[in-house]
C-alpha positions as a printed Julia matrix, in Angstrom:
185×3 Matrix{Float64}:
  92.91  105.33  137.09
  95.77  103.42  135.26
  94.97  102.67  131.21
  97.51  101.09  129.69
  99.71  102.86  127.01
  98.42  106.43  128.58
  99.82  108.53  131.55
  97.87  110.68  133.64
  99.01  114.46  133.22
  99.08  116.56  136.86
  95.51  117.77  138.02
  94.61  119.66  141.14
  92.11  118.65  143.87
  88.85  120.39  144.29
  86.81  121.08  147.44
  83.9   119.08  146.92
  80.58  121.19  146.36
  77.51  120.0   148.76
  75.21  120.27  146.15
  77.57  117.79  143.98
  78.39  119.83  141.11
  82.27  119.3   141.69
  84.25  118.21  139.01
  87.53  116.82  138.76
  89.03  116.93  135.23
  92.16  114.21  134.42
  93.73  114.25  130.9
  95.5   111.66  129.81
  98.08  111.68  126.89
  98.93  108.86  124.49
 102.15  106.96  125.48
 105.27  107.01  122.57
 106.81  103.92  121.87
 109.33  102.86  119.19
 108.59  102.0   115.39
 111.28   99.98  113.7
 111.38   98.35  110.47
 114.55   95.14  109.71
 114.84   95.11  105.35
 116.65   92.2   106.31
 119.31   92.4   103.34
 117.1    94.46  101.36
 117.48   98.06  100.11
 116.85  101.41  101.7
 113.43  102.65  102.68
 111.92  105.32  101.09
 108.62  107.05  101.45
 106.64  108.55  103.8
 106.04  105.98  106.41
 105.45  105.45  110.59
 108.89  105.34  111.89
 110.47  106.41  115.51
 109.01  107.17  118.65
 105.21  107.22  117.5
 102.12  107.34  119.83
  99.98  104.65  120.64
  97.18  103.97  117.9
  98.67  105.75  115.22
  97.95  104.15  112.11
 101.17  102.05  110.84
 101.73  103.17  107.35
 103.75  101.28  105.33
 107.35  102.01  103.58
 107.47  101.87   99.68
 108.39   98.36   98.87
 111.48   97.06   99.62
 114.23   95.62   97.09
 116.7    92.72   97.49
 118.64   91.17   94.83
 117.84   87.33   93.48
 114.44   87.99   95.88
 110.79   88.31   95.43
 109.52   90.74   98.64
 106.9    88.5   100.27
 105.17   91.73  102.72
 106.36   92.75  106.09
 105.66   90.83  109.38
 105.41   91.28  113.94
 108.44   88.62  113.8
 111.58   87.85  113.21
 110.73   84.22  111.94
 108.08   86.07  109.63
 104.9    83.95  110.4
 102.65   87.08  111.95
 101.75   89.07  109.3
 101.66   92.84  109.65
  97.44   93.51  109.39
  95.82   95.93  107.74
  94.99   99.26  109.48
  97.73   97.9   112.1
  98.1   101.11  114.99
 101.21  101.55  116.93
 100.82   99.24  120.05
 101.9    99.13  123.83
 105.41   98.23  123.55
 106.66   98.96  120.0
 107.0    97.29  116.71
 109.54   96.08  115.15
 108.48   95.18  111.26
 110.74   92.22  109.34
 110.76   92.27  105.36
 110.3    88.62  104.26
 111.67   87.46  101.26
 110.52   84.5    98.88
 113.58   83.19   96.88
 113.13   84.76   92.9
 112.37   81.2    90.62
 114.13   83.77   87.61
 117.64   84.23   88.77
 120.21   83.88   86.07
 123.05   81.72   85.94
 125.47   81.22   82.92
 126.69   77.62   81.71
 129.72   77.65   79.7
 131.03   74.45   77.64
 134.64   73.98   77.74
 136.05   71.59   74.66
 139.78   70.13   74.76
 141.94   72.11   72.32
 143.94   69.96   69.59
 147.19   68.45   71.02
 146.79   70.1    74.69
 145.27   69.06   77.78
 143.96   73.05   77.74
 140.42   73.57   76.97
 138.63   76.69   74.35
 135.72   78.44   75.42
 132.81   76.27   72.92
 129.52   78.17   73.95
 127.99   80.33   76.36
 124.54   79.78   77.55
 122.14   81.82   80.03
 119.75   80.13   82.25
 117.21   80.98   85.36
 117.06   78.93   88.45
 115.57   79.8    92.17
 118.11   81.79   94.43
 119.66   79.25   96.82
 119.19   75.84   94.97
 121.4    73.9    92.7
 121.84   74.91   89.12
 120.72   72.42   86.48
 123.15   72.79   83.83
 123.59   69.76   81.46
 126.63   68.97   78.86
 126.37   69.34   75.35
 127.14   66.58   72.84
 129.33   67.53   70.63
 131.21   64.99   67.96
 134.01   63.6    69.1
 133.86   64.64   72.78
 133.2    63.33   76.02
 131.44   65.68   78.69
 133.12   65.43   82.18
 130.7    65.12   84.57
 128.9    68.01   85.82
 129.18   69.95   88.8
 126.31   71.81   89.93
 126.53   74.85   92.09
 123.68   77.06   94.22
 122.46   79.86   92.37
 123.55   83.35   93.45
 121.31   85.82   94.1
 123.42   88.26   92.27
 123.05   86.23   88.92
 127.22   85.8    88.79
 126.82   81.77   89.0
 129.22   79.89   86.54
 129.12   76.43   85.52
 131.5    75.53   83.3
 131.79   72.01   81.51
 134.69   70.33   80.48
 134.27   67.82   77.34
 137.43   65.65   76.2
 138.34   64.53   73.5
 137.25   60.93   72.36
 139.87   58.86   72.01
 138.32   57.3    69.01
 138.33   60.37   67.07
 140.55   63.48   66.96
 138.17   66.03   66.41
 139.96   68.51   69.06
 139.69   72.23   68.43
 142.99   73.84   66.92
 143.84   76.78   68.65
C-alpha cells in the first residue's frame, strides 16, 4: 500500500500456509522533509528548535523569539504574506515548512526634532533645542515648530520614521523682520 509521507522498506514474500497462518510483515518509515524558518530582517535564531530535514509529524518547536529593530514580532506564520498562522502543536507535514517572522511596526520608535534659530547678522542658523520624540516605524514624523520671540518657523518638513531611531527633523525659524532678536554667535 502507498501512505502518503511514508515509504515502504524491502520485505520478502512468503509461501502461503494452507491453514492461513502466513504472515507478511511491511514496515514503513516516516518520510524527511525540510524545516525552514525566513526572520525576514530580524535577528539570528537561537534555541533549541525543529530545523532541517525533520520527519513527518514531528512536533514543530518553536525558535526563541526573534528581534528586529523599530519592530514589534507579531508570531511566525505557513506564508510568505503572513495571513496562516503557525498552530499550536503544528507537526512537520508532507512537503516541508517554511516559517515567516511577521512584524507589526513598533508605535515607540524615536525620532529627534531639532530647532534651528537665525544667528544675528547671518543667514546661518544656531542649534536652539533638541527634543526626543516616538512615532510608528514607517509613518511620517509629527514634529511641530516652536515659537520663539522674534522668529518665524519655516515650514516643516516631515520625514518617515526610521526603524533605527536616527530620524532628524530639523526646523529652521527666521528672524522677524519686525524685531532683531537674532542669536549672537
Amino acid at each position: 500500500k502507498v501512505y502518503i509521507g511514508f515509504t515502504a522498506r524491502p520485505f520478502e514474500q512468503a509461501v502461503i500456509a494452507a491453514d492461513g497462518s502466513t504472515v507478511v510483515k511491511i514496515y514503513y518509515d516516516r518520510d524527511a522533509y525540510n524545516v525552514s524558518w525566513n526572520v525576514n530582517g530580524g535577528t539570528e535564531l537561537t534555541g533549541d528548535y525543529t530545523d532541517g530535514n525533520v520527519k513527518i509529524g514531528t512536533p514543530v518547536v518553536k525558535p526563541a523569539d526573534p528581534r528586529r529593530i523599530g519592530y514589534v514580532f507579531d508570531g511566525w506564520y505557513t506564508d510568505s504574506e503572513c495571513t496562516n498562522t503557525l498552530v499550536k502543536d503544528a507537526t512537520v507535514t508532507v512537503g516541508g515548512l517554511t516559517l515567516y517572522a511577521k512584524w507589526t511596526p513598533s508605535s515607540s520608535t524615536k525620532y529627534t526634532v531639532k530647532p534651528y534659530k537665525q544667528t544675528l547678522g547671518a543667514a546661518e542658523y544656531t542649534l536652539a533645542d533638541t527634543e526626543e520624540m516616538t512615532g510608528t516605524t514607517g509613518k511620517q514624523t509629527t514634529a511641530k515648530a516652536k515659537d520663539y520671540d522674534g522668529f518665524i518657523a519655516q515650514a516643516v518638513s516631515q520625514k518617515q520614521i526610521a526603524a533605527d531611531g536616527n530620524t532628524v527633523v530639523a526646523i529652521r525659524s527666521s528672524s522677524n523682520s519686525n524685531t532683531d532678536n537674532r542669536v549672537a554667535t
